[in-house]
C-alpha positions in Angstrom: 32.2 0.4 -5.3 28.7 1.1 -7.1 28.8 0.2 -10.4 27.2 2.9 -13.2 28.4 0.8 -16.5 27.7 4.0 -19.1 26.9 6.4 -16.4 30.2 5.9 -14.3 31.8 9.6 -15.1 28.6 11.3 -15.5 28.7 14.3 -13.3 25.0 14.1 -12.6 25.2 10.7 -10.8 23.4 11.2 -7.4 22.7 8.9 -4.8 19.3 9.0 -3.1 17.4 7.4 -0.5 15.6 4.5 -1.3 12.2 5.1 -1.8 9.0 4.3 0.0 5.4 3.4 -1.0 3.7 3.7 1.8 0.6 2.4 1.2 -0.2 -0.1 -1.9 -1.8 -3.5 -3.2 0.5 -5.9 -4.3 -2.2 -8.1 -5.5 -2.9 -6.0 -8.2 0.5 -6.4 -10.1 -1.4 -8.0 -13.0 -3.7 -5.2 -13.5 -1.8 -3.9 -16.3 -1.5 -7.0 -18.3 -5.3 -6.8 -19.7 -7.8 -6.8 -16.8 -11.0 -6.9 -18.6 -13.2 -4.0 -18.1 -16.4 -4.3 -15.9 -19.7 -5.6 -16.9 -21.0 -1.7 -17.2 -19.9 1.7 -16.3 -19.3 2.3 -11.9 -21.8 4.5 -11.4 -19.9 5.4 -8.3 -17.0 4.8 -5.9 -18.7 1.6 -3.9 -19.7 0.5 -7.9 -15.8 1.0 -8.7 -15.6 -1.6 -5.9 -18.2 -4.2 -6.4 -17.6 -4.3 -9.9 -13.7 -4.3 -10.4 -11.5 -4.6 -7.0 -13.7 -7.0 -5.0 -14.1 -9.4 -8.1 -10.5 -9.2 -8.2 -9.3 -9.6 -5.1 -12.0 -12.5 -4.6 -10.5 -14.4 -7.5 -7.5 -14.1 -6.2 -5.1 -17.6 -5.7 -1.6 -18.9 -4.4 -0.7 -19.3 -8.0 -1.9 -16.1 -9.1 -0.5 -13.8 -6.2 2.8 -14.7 -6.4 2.8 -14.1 -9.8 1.7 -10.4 -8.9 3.5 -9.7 -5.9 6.9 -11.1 -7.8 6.5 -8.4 -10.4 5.2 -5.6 -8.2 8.4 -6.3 -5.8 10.4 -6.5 -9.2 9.1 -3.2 -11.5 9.5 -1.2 -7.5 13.3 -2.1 -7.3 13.5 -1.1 -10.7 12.0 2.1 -9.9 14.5 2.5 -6.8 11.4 2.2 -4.7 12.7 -0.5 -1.5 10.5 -0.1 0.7 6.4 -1.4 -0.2 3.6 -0.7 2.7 1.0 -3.4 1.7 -2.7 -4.0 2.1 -3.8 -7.4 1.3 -7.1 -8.8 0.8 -7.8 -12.5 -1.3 -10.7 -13.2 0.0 -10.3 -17.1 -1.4 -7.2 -17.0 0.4 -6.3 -15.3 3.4 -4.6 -18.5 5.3 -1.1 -17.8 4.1 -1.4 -15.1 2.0 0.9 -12.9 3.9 4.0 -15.1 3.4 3.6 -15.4 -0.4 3.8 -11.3 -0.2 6.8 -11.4 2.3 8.7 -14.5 0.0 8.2 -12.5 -3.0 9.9 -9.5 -1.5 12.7 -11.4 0.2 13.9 -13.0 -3.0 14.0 -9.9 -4.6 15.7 -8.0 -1.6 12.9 -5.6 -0.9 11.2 -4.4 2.5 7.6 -4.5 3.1 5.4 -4.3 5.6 2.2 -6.4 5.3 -0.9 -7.1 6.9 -4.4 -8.5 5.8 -7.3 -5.8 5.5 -10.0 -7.8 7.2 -13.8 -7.4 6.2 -16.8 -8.9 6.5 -18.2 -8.3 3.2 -17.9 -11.8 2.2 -18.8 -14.0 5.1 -19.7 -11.8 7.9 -17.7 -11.7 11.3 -16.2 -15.2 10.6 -14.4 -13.9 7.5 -12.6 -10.8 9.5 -11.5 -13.2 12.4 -9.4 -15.5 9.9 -8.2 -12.2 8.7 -7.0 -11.0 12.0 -6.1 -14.3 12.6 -3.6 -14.3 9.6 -1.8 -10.6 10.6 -1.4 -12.3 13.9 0.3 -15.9 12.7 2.5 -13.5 10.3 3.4 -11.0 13.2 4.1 -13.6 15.9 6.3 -16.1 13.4 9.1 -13.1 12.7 10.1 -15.6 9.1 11.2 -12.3 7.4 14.1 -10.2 7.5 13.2 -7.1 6.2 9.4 -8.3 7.0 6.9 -6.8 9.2 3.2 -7.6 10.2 0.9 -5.2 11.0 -3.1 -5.2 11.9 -5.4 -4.4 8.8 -8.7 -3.9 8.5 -10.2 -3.1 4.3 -12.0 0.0 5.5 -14.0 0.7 8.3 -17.8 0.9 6.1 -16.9 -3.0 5.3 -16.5 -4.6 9.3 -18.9 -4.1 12.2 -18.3 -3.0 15.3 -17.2 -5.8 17.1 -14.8 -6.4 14.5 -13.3 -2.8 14.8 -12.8 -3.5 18.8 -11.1 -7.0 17.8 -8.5 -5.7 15.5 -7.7 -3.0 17.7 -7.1 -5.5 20.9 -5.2 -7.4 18.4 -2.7 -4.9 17.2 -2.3 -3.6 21.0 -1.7 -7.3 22.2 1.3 -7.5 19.3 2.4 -4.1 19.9 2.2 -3.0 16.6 0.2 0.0 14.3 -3.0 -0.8 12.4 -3.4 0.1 8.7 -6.6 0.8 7.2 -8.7 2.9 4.6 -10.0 5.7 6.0 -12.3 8.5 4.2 -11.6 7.5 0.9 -14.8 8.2 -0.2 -17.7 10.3 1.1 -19.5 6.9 1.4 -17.2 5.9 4.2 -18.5 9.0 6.1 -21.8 8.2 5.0 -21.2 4.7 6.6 -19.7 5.8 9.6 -22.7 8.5 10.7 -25.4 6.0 9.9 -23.8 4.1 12.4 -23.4 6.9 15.0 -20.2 8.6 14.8 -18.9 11.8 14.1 -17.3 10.3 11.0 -14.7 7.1 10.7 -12.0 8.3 11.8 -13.6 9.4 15.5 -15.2 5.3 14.6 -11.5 4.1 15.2 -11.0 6.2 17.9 -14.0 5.1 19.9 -13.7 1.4 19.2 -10.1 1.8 20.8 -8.6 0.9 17.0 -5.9 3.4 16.4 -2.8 2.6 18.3 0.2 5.4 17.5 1.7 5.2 14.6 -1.0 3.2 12.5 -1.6 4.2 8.9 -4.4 5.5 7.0 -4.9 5.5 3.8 -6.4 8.5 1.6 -8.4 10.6 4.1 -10.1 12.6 1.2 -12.9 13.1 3.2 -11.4 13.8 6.5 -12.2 17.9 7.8 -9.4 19.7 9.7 -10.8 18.2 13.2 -10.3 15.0 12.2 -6.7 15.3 10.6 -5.6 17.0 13.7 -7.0 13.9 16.1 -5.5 11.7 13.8 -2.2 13.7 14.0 -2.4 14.4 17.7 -3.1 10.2 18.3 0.3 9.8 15.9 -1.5 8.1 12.8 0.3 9.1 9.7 -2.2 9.9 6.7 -1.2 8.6 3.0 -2.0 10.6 0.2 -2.5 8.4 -2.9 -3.0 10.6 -5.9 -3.1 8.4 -8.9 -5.6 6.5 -7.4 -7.7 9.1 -6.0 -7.9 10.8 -9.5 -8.5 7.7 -10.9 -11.5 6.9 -8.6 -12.8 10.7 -8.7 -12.9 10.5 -5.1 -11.7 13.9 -4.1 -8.5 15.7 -3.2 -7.3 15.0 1.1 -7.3 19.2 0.9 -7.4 18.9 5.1 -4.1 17.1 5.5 -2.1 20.0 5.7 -3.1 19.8 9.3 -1.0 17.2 9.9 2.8 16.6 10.4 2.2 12.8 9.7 1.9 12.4 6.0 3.7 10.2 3.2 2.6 8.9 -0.1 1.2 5.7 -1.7 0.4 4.3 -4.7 -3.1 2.5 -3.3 -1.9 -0.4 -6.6 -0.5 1.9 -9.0 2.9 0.9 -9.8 5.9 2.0 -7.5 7.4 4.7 -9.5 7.8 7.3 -6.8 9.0 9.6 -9.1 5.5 9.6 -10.8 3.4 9.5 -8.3 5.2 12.7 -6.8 4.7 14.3 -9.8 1.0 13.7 -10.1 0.8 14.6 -6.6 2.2 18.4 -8.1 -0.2 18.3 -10.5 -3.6 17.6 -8.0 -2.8 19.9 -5.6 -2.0 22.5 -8.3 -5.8 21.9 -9.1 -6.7 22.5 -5.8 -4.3 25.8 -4.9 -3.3 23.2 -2.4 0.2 24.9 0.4 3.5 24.1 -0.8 4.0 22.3 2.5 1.3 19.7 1.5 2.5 19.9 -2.4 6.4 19.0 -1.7 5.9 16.4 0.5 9.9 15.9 0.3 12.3 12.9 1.0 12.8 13.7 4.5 9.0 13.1 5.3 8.5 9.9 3.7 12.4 8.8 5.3 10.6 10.0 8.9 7.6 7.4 7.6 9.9 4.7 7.3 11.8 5.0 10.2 8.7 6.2 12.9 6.4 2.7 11.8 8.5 -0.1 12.6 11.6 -0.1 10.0 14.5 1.3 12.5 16.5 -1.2 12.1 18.4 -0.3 8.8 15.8 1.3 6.2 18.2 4.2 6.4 21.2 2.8 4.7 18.8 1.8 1.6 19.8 3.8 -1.3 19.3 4.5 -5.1 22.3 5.5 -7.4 21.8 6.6 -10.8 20.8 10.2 -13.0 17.8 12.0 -11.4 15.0 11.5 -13.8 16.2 8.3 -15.0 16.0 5.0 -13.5 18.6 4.4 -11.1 21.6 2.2 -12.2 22.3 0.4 -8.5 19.7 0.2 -5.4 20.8 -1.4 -2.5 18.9 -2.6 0.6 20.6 -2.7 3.8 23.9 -3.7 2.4 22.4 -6.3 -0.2 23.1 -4.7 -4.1 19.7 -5.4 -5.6 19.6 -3.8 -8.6 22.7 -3.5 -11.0 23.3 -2.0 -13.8 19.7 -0.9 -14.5 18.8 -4.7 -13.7 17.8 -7.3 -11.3 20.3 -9.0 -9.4 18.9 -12.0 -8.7 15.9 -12.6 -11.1 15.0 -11.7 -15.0 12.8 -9.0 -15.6 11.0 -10.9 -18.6 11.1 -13.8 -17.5 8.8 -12.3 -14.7 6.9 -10.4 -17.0 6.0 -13.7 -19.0 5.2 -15.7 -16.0 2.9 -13.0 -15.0 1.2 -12.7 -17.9 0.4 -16.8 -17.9 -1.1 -16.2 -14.5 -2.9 -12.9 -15.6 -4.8 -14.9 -18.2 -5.8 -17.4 -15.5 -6.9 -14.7 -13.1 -9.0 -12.9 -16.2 -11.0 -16.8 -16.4 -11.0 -16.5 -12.2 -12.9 -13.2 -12.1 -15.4 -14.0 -15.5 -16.5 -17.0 -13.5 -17.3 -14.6 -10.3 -21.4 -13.8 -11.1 -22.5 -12.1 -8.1 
């Protein structure tokens, strides 16, 4: 019997699926608890980069990422979101990393699907094969269960070429997708030309690095061609529109031509509800189809299901008044949320914890000069 305390003979009760972010960056669940603002203005979307998400994630700790994963996993459920696609980078530490994400989400009763985005920015090749090496030790141990590993790479402007080829003989020797940023940014087209393709996405392709059902994330600047090769090799795209607006990247106006799309936060919090909403209100701008603009339940359900949750996800649900944050979520049979609260944690005592560890991470990333 779900339990509405106040709301219990409202007629407006609904129950809904759960929700699903499919793509985000739990590492950044301390953002909002006074990141410091960059040295100087980003003159551009590498700048945004170099100057705020690189110094972050490279500051990055045990200590500090379970603090930010705990309350990302927490503020989602609270949000009826259960199900979190994430993309990892710490940069200090990879070696791990993926089972503080997975522990956090366990505890809490949420699903996720995880993997390391490798890059080379740091420490060349060596740096991407721990990476690889750590989406492999996560997919291959099976700890979790409503866990899953996939094969990540940052974004294909950030790894070399023999990199690319690794992470796609990697994901094909575990049999599962590859996620990865693709197109955010003109630069990663920019990138991928200089280097000899036709853009990144026909870079995957080439490089053998974009087994079916893998994600990509953005693909702003993807044209029609590519969204239809992505489509046609069954990638599913993620629109991110917080984030994209954010970073003044660009609106993904191309991704109409796909039947593979769902939508992400890329680090904003989990509120699906919001992000849908500000997903109206871009393509609005952009006289964008209704078909892209809706973007309904049953599309990011067929997400869920089609990557490698088809064991359950589908009996994850959200009870409460639409527009309001929902009274009961639970995930595959476990009651996570009751009563507008956690089941098995505190909300503030979170929230304090996190904010302890944000001051510490704030020190990390002042001490980062480079």
């Amino acid at each position: 019997m779900v339990s509405l305390g106040s709301d219990v003979n409202d007629a407006r009760v609904q129950t809904r699926p759960g929700a699903v972010n499919a793509h985000t960056h739990l590492y950044s669940g301390l953002v909002p608890l006074g990141m410091p603002a960059p040295s100087r203005t980003p003159t551009d979307f590498v700048d945004i980069l170099k100057l705020i998400w690189w110094r972050l994630d490279r500051a990055l700790d045990e200590a500090s990422l379970r603090a930010a994963a705990r309350l990302y996993v927490a503020e989602a459920l609270l949000a009826g979101t259960t199900m979190l696609v994430d993309h990892h980078e710490s940069p200090g530490f990879i070696e791990g990393s993926l089972d503080v994400l997975a522990e956090e989400a366990d505890r809490l009763g949420a699903r996720i699907l995880v993997t390391y985005g490798i890059t080379e920015r740091n420490g060349g090749i060596d740096e991407a094969r721990r990476g690889l090496a750590e989406c492999a030790r996560f997919v291959r141990a099976a700890k979790f269960p409503r866990a899953r590993g996939l094969v990540g790479l940052h974004a294909s402007f950030t790894v070399g070429d023999q990199a690319v080829r690794e992470a796609g003989a990697l994901a094909r020797e575990l049999g599962v997708p590859v996620h990865v940023h693709v197109a955010e940014a003109e630069s990663d087209v920019v990138d991928a030309k200089r280097r000899g393709y036709e853009g990144p996405l026909e870079r995957l392709i080439a490089l053998d690095c974009l087994p079916p059902r893998s994600i990509l994330a953005h693909g702003v600047w993807l044209g029609e061609a590519s969204v239809r090769r992505a489509d046609e090799a069954g990638a599913w795209i993620v629109q991110n529109p917080r984030s994209n607006a954010n970073n003044r990247v660009g609106y993904p106006g191309a991704i109409h031509a796909s039947k593979h799309v769902a939508v992400g936060t890329d680090g904003f919090a989990a509120d699906m509800v919001e992000e849908h909403r500000a997903l109206g209100e871009e393509a609005a701008k952009h006289h964008d189809p209704a078909d892209v603009r809706t973007l309904d339940a049953r599309r990011a359900g067929g997400f869920a299901l089609a990557v490698l949750f088809d064991d359950g996800s589908a009996r994850d649900v959200a009870t409460g008044v639409p527009g309001q944050r929902p009274r009961e979520v639970v995930v595959g049979g476990r009651t996570v949320v009751k009563d507008g609260r956690l089941v098995d944690a505190d909300i503030e005592e979170i929230r304090a914890h996190a904010r302890e560890q944000a001051a510490r991470l704030w020190s990390r990333m002042a001490a980062i000069t480079d």
